[in-house]
N, C-alpha and C positions, 0 to 999 in steps of 0.2 A: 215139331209140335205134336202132342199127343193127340189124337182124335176122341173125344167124350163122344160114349154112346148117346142116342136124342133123349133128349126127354119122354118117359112118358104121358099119354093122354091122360087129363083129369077122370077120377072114376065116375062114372055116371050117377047121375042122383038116386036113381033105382039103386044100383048097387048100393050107393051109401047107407040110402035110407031103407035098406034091407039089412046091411051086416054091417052097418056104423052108425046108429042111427043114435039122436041127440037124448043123449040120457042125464040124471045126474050124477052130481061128482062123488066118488064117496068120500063121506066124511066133509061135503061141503054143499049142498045139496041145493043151496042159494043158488050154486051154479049149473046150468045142464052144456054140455060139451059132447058134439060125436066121439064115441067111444065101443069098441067091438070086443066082444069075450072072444073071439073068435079071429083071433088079425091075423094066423096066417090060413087059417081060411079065407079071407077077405084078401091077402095077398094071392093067395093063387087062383080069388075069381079075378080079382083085377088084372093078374098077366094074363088071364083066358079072355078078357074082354078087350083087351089093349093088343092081345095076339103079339107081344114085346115083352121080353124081362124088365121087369120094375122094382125099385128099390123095398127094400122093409119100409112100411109102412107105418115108421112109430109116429107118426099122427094121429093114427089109430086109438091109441092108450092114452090113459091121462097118465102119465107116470109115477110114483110112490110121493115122489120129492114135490111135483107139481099140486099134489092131492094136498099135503100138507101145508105147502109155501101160500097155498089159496085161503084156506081155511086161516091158517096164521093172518095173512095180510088184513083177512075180513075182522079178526077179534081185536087187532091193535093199530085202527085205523090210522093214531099219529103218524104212522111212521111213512106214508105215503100222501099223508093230505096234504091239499094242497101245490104236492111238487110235479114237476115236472119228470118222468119215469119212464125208463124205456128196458123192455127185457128180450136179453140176447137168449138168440136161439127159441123161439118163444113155444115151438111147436104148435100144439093146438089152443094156445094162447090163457089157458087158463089163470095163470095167475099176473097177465096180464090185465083181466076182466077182471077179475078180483081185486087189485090196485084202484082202476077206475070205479069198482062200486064204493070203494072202501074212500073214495073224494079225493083221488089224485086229480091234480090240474088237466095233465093231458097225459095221454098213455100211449107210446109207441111199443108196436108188438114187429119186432123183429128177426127174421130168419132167412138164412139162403135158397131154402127150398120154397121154391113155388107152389108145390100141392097145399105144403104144411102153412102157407100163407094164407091160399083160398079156404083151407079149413078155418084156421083161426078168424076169417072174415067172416063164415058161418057162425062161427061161434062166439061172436060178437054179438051178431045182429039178434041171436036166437033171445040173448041174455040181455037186451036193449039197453046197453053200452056204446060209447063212441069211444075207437081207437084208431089211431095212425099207424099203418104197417109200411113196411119197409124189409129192401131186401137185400140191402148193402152189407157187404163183410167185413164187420168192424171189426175182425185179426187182420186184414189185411189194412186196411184204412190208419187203424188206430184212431177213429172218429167216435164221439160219445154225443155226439151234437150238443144242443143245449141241456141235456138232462141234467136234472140234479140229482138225482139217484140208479141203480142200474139192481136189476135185478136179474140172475137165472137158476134153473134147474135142474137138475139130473142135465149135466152137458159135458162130464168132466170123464168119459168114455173110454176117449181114446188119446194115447200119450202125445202124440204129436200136435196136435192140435189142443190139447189140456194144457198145453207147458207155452204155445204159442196166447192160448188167451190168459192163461195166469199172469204172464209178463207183460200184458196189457193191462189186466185189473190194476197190477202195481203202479202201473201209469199213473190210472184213473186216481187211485187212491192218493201219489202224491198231490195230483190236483183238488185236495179234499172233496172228491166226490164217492159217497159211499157206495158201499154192495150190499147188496145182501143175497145170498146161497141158498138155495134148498138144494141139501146132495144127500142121496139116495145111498150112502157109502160105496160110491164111485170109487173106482184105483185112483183116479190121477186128480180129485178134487186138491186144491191147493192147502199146505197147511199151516198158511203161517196169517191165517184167520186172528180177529181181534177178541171175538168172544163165540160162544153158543147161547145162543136168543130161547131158543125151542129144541127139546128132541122127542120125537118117538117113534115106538114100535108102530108098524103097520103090517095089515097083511097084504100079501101082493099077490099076483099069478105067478104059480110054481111055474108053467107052460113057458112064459115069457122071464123070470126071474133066476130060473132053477134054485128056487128056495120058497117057501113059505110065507117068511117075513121079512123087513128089510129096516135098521134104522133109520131112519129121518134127521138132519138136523139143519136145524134153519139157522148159519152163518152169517154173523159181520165182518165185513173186510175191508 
């Protein structure tokens, strides 16, 4: 059996609320979300305060895809009212909170990682939302619980795990339970998507993006 390095320690509130401190979103401004100009500065104070190597901290960011998929949810409330909604990978939950203002029944926000949990739990409460997090691996599970809808974004990173959860979506999808994508023009987003709902240009961090700008498009699938 493999031995996994420990977890690191949560970063301190100090730290947060000095170099992640709850701002809002851009381009969606209903919502504030901790978010750092600065994430691997705040990465290398966190390893210096943890005295431990610690993962990238993309809870850090609100991401391109997440920026958009927020603001979308918020302008066409039908598409989540009333249901039952849960989104994978959820990060810093944003478009999670964005569902729930937008009159989803219940909203599950979940992801694997723990830190990126206790943010998204800040960043709930900040946005005085109720959501249910969870931290179950639905690529491993193949579990969608009760949801009627499933939404995520910017997730489709890396191949091994993009082609494990795409063949899940299709799951989902024959069980007619929809998705919906916000992807960031991810390499390994799936592409045998049903339509493009939304797209646009945004600008992002060059620092974190290695580019300027980045297209958006918000996917049915």
């Amino acid at each position: 059996m493999i031995e996994r390095p420990p977890l690191p320690p949560m970063p301190s509130a100090k730290l947060l609320n000095e170099l992640c401190p709850f701002r809002p979103v851009p381009g969606c401004p209903e919502i504030q979300a901790r978010r750092s100009d600065e994430v691997f500065a705040l990465w290398e104070a966190w390893e210096k305060e943890a005295e431990q190597q610690c993962p990238v901290p993309f809870w850090a960011a609100v991401w391109p895809a997440a920026q958009v998929f927020a603001r979308f949810l918020l302008n066409h409330p039908e598409l989540v009212k009333d249901r039952e909604v849960i989104e994978i990978g959820c990060g810093g939950a944003v478009a999670s909170i964005a569902a729930a203002k937008a009159g989803a029944r219940t909203v599950t926000a979940n992801d694997i990682d723990p830190i990126a949990l206790t943010i998204a739990r800040q960043n709930g409460a900040q946005n005085g939302v109720s959501l249910h997090f969870d931290s179950e691996n639905r690529i491993e599970t193949g579990s969608i619980g009760q949801a009627q809808l499933g939404l995520c974004s910017d997730f489709f990173y890396a191949k091994v795990e993009s082609l494990a959860f795409a063949g899940l979506l299709d799951t989902w999808r024959k069980q007619s339970i929809p998705i919906l994508i916000g992807d960031g023009g991810r390499a390994f987003v799936p592409k045998d998507y049903r339509e493009v709902l939304w797209e646009e240009s945004v600008d992002v961090d060059s620092d974190l993006e290695g580019r300027e700008k980045r297209m958006v498009r918000i996917l049915r699938y």
